[in-house]
VMD Tcl script that draws the C-alpha trace (Angstrom):
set ca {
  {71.76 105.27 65.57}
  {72.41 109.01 66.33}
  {75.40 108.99 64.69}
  {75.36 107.28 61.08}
  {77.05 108.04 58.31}
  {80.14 108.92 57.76}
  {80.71 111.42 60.19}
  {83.74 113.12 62.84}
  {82.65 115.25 66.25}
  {83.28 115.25 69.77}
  {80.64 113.69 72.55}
  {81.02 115.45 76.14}
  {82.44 113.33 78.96}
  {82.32 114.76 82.04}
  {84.50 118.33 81.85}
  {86.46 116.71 78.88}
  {85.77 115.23 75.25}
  {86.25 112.46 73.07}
  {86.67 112.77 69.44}
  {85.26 109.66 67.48}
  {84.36 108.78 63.65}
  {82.08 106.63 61.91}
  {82.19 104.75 59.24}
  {79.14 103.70 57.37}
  {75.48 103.14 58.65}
  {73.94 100.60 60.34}
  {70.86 98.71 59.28}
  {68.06 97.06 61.01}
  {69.92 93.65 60.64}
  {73.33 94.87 61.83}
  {74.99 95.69 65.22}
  {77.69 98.42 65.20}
  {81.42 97.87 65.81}
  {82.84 99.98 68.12}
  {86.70 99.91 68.32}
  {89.11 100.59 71.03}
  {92.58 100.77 70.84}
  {95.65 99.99 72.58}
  {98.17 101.85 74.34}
  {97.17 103.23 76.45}
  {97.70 106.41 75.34}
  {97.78 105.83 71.56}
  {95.30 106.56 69.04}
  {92.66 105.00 66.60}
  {95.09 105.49 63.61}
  {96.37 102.17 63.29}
  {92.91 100.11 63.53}
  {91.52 102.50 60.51}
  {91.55 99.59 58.27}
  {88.69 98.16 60.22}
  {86.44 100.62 58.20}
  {86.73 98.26 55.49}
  {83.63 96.35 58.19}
  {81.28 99.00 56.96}
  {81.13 97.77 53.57}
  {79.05 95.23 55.39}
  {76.34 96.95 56.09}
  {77.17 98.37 59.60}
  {78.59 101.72 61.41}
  {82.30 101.26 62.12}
  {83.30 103.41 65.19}
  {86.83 104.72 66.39}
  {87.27 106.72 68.46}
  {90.66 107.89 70.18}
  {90.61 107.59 74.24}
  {91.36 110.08 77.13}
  {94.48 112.23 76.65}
  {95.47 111.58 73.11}
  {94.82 112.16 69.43}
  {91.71 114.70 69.16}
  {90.63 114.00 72.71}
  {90.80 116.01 75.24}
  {94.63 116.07 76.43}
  {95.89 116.57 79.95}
  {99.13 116.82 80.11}
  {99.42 117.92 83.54}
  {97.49 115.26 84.90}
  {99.37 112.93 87.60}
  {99.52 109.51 87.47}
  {96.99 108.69 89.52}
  {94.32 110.58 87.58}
  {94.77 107.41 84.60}
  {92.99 104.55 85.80}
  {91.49 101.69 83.89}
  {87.58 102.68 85.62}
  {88.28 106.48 83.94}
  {88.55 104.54 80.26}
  {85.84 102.16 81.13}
  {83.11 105.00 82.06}
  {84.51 106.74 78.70}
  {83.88 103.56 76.83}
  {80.37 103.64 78.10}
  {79.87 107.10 77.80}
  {80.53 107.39 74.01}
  {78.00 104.03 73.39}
  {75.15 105.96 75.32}
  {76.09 109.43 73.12}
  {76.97 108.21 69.90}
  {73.29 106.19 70.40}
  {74.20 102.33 69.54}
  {74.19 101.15 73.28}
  {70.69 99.14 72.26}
  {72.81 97.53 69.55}
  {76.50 96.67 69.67}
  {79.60 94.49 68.99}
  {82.97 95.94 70.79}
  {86.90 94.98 69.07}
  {89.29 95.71 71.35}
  {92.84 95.97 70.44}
  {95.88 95.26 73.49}
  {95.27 97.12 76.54}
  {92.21 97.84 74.27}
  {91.47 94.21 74.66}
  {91.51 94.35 78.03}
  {89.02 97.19 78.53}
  {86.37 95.77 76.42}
  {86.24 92.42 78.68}
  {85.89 94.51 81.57}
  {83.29 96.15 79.69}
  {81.50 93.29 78.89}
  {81.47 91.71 82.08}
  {79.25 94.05 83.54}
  {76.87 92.90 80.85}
  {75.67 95.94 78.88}
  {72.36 94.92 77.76}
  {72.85 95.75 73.70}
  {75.93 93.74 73.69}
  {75.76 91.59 71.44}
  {79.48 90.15 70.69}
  {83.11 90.87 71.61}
  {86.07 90.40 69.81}
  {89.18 90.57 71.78}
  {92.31 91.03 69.67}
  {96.06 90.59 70.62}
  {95.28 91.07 74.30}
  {97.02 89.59 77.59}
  {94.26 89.05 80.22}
  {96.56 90.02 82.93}
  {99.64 92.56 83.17}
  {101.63 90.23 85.56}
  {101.43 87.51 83.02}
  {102.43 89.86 80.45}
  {105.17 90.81 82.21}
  {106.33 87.31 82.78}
  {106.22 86.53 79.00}
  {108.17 89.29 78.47}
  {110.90 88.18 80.42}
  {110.96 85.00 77.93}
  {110.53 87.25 75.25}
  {113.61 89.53 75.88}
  {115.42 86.23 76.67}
  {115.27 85.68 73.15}
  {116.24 88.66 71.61}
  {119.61 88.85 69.45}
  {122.94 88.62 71.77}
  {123.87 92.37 73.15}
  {120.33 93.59 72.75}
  {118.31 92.85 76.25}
  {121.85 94.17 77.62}
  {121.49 97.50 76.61}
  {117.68 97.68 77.18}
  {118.76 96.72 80.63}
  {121.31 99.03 81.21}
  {119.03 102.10 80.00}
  {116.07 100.69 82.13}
  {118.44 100.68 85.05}
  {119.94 103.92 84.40}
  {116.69 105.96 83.77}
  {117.90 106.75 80.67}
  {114.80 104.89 77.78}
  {114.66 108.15 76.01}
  {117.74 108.06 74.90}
  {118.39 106.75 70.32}
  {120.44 103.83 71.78}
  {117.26 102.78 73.58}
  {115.24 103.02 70.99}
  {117.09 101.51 68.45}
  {116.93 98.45 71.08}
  {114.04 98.53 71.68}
  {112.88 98.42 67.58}
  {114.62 95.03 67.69}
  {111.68 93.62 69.78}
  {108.92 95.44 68.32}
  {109.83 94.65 64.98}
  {110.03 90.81 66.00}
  {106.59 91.10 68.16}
  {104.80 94.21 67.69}
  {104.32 95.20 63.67}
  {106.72 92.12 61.09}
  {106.11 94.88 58.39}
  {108.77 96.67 57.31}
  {108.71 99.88 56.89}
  {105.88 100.15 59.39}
  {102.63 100.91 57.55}
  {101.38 104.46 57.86}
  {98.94 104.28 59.73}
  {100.37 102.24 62.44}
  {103.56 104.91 62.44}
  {100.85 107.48 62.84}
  {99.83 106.06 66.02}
  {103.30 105.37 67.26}
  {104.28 108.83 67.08}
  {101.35 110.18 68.11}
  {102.59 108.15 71.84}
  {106.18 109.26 71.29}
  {105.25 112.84 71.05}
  {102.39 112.75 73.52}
  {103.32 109.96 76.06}
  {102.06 111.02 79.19}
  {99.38 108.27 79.63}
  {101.52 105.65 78.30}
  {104.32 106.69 80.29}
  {101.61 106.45 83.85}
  {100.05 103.28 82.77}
  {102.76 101.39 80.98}
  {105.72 102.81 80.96}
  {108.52 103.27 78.95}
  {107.90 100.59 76.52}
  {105.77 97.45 75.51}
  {108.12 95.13 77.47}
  {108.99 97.35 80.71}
  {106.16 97.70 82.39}
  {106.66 100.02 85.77}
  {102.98 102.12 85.60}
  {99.96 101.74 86.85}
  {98.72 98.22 85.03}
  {101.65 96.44 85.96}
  {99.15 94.53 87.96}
  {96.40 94.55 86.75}
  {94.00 91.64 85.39}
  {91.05 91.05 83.79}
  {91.02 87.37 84.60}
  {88.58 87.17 87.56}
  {85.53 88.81 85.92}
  {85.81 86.62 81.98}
  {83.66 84.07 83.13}
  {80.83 87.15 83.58}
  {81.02 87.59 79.96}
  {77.81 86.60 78.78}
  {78.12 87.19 74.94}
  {79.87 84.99 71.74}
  {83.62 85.97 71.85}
  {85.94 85.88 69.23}
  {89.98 85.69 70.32}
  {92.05 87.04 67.61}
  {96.34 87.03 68.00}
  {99.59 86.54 65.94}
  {101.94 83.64 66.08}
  {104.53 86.35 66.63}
  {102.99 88.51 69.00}
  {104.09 89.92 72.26}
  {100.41 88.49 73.84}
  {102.03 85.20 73.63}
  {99.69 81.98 74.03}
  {100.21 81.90 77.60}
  {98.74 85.43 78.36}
  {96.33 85.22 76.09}
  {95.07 81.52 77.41}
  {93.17 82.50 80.47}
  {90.44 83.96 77.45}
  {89.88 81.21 75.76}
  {89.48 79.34 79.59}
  {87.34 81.23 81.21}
  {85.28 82.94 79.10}
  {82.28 80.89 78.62}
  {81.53 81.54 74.45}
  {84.65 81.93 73.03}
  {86.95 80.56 69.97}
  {90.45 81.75 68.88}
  {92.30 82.75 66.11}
  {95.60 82.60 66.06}
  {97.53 84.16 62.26}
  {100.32 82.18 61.63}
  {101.97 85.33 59.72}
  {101.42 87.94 62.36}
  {102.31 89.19 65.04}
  {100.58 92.02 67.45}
  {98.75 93.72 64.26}
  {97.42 91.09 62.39}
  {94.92 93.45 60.82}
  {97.57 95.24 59.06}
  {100.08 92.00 59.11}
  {96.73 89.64 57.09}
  {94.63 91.87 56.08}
  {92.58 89.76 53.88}
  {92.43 86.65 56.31}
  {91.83 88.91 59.30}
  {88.88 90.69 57.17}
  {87.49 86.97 56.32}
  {87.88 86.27 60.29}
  {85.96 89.13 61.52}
  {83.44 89.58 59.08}
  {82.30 85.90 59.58}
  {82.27 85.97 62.92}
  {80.29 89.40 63.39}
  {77.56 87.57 60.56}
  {77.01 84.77 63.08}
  {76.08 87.29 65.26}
  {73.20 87.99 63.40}
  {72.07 84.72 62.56}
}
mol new
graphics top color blue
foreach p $ca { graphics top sphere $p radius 0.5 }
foreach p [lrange $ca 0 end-1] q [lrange $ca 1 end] { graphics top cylinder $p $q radius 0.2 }
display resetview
């Protein structure tokens, strides 16, 4: 691979840049793991303990997408500039430049999730495997969950979500102290939040200008440009093993996370009884065991 070692740069995309790492070096016998966050608009911070992979035997790639981290930022880009087609040509972009697109395995992470089964639908020909991690494979059934979700938050608390949501007003402490209720249930059961995963969260907070156009305001109010958008009617075009990873806890509840494990021809799932939307940070040890098992069937 072009890029092996341990090693930090840029590769050019288009008039912009993406900033990626790697972790370790890949041998003959072993397929690179390229990693791609959530958000979007976060960064490859919290998925860093996925380097532990290259102890393996295999490069470990992050990378941090379009408009945040040490990417190239554009702040005054509209909203319709953010599309999921912009991150999917990036995604390809940096497999062709960073030189493992004869060779691969992609672990996608949430919206992250999402991108790399679009991705692999279209059948790259070095994929080898995909491992899609606490993922919904469709924003409207996201949303719906989140409805149930918010339904079963502590008395008071959907109230005043509501009331800021309807007011315009999610930027505001009393918002966010809300909104820490449900992200603490369903987004990272760690407390304090480890560092890494508070390195991407502020990293969005400060910087949330693709969140804010894709997403929105928060994980559970959804008003950007995904809110309808699906993956669902191109998983059965994924032609490589699969691997379904989420938490017992986790805001991709069962039911958006289902239409994976239905329509994608080779696929198990993993669900982590003591997780919830990290389960890489939440069971690190059984999440490790999970992962590294399923990327050594790969090669067998």
């Amino acid at each position: 691979m072009a890029a092996a070692g341990n090693a930090k740069g840029w590769v050019r995309f288009g008039d912009y840049r993406t900033w990626y790492r790697v972790t370790g070096t890949t041998d003959e016998a072993r397929s690179a793991l390229v990693v791609v966050h959530g958000g979007p608009g976060s960064t490859h911070d919290y998925l860093l303990s996925l380097c532990c992979l290259a102890e393996d035997g295999r490069a470990v790639v992050h990378y941090d997408q379009l408009g945040n981290g040490g990417s190239t930022r554009l702040p005054d880009a509209g909203p319709e500039f953010w599309t999921p087609q912009l991150f999917l040509d990036e995604l390809a972009n940096l497999v062709r430049e960073l030189g493992v697109a004869n060779d691969y395995v992609v672990f996608g992470q949430s919206w992250g999730g999402m991108l790399a089964a679009r991705h692999a639908a279209d059948r790259p020909a070095g994929l080898r495997g995909l491992i899609i991690a606490n993922a919904p494979a469709s924003y409207p059934l996201w949303r719906q969950e989140m409805e149930v979700l918010r339904a079963a938050l502590p008395p008071g608390v959907d109230a005043v979500l509501r009331r800021h949501e309807a007011a315009g007003t999610t930027d505001t402490r009393e918002y966010f102290e809300a909104m820490r209720v449900f992200y603490d249930r369903h987004v990272c059961r760690i407390d304090p939040w480890p560092r890494d995963y508070l390195a991407s969260f502020m990293e969005t907070a400060d910087n949330p200008t693709v969140y804010a156009a894709m997403n929105g305001p928060s994980e559970f109010h959804v008003t950007g440009r995904l809110r309808d958008w699906s993956v669902e009617d191109c998983l059965p075009d994924i032609a490589v093993p699969t691997l379904i990873l989420s938490g017992r806890y986790d805001e991709a509840t069962p039911a958006t996370v289902r239409p994976f494990h239905d329509l994608v021809p080779d696929v198990r799932w993993e669900i982590f009884e003591d997780s919830s939307h990290v389960p890489h940070l939440e069971e690190p040890e059984l999440f490790r065991t999970v992962v590294a098992d399923f990327l050594t069937s790969l090669e067998t």
